[in-house]
N, C-alpha and C positions, 0 to 999 in steps of 0.2 A: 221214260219209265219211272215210274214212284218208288214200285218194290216189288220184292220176288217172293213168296210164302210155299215153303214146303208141305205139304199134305199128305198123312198116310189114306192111303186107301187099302181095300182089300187084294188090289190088283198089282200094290206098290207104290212107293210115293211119286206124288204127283207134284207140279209146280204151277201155279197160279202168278201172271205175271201180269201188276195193275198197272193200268195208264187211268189215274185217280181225275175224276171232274172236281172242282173246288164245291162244288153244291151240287151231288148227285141225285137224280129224281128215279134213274132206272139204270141197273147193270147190264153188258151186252157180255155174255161170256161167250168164246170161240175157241172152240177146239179146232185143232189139225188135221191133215191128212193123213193117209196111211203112206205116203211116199216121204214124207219130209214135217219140218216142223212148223215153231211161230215165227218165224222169219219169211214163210212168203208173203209177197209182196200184196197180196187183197189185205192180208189178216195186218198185217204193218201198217198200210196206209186205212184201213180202218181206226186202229187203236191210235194213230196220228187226228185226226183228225174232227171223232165225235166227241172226246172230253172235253172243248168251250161247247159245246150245245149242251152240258148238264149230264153226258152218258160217261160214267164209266166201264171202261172194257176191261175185262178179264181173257185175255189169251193164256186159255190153259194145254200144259204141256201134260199129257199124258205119260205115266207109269214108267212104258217099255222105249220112250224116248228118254226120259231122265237114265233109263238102269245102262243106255246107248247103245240100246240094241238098235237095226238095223231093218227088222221088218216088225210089222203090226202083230197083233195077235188078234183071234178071232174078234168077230162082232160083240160078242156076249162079255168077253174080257173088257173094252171098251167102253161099254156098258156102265160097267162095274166101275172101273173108273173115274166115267162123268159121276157117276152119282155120289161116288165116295167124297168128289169137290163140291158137290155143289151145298151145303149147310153153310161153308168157308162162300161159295157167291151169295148166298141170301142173307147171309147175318147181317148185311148192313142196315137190312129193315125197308128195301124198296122192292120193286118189283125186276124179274130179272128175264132176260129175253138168251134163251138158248139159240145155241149158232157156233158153225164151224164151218170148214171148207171138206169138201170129198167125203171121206170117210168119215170128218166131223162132224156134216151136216146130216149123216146119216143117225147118229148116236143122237143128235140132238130132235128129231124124227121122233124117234124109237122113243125117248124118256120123255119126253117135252108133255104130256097129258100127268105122268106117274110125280111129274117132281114139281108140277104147277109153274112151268113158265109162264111168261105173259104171254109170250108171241116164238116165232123160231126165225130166224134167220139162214137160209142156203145158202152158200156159197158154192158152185159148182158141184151140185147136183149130180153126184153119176150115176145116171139113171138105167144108165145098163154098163156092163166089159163092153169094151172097144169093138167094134165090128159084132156088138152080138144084140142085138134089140131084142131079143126074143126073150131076154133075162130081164126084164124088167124088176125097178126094186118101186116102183109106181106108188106101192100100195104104204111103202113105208114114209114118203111124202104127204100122200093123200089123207093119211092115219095119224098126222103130226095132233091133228086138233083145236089145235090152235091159230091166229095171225102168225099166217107166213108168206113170207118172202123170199124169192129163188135170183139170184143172180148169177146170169151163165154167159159164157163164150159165146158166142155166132159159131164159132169152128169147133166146139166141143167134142171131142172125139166118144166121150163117156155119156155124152147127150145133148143134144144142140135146142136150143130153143122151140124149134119147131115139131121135134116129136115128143112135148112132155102134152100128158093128156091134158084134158079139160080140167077144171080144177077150183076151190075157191083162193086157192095162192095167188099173191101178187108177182108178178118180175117184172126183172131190170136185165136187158139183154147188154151183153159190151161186145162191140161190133168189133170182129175180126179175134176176139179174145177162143187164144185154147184153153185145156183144162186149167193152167196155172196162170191163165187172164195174159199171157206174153201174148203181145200183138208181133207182125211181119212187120221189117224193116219198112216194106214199101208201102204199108196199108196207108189209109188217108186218116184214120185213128193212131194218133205215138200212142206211147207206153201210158205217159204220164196223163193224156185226156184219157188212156181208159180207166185208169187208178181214181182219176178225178167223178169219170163216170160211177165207176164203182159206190164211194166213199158219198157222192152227193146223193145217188138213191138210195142207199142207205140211210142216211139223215132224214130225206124226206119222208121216210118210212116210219121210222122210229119215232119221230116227232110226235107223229099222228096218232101216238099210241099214248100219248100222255092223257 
């Protein structure tokens, strides 16, 4: 990690934390989930791995995680949040690719047209509550607008690769991956090949967008 930057937002400050490329050409910001923060394991081994290919990543910590609270606040609060960081991700003067994991991939959906991403980045998609397909949030993927890319679980309990609709998104499925991309001890995929999976579709993705 290079540095941490405080941000006020309307929703509370925010924490912007860079893994800086030596000659950046495009920012990858990534928000979190609603259950935990930038420490899981997608969001890490991303911000590990794309700054020698020229990306720098911003994993940013939202409001109601810095103030330590405990649970999310609505969508709309959320919202408010990404946007209130994101002047602090574009000021570097390149182009910047919205993305988070769960709830952050949802935030990055929802603004990705209003705040002129280049592209959006999914990370586990929860395309509906656990056991309840009938909730579909379809339309807030579909509505992104922009290049995007879904990266999911085979075993997704919030949505598995094979009920997201038709679509012009790209994905990257990670075989035996749950919602927080943990493989089974016994699967034929370790940990560390589905992180590898992960982190390398992602690169190849990005690349593309230069």
């Amino acid at each position: 990690m290079n540095r941490v930057v405080g941000v006020e937002t309307d929703a509370g400050e925010a924490r912007v934390h860079w893994y800086e490329a030596a000659k950046p050409w495009i920012v990858l910001a990534l928000g979190h989930g609603a259950g935990g923060g930038i420490e899981a394991r997608d969001l890490q081994a991303i911000a590990a791995a794309l700054p020698a290919d020229g990306v720098s990543v911003a994993l940013v910590e939202q409001p109601w995680r810095v103030a330590g609270k405990k649970v999310a606040p609505a969508p709309k609060t959320l919202d408010v949040g990404w946007r209130g960081v994101w002047p602090v991700l574009a000021k570097a003067g390149v182009p910047v690719v919205a993305g988070g994991r769960s709830a952050g991939a949802r935030v990055a959906c929802r603004t990705a047209r209003e705040l002129g991403a280049r592209a959006v980045l999914a990370l586990s998609f929860p395309l509906h509550p656990p056991g309840k397909p009938e909730k579909s949030r379809a339309d807030e993927l579909l509505g992104a607008g922009v290049p995007t890319l879904v990266v999911q679980g085979a075993n997704d309990p919030f949505g598995r690769p094979a009920e997201f609709p038709e679509g012009s998104f790209e994905r990257v499925e990670v075989p035996y991956g749950d919602h927080g991309f943990a493989v089974p001890k016994r699967a034929e995929t370790g940990q560390e090949q589905a992180l590898e999976i992960i982190a390398g579709g992602v690169r190849e993705w990005i690349l593309r967008l230069r």
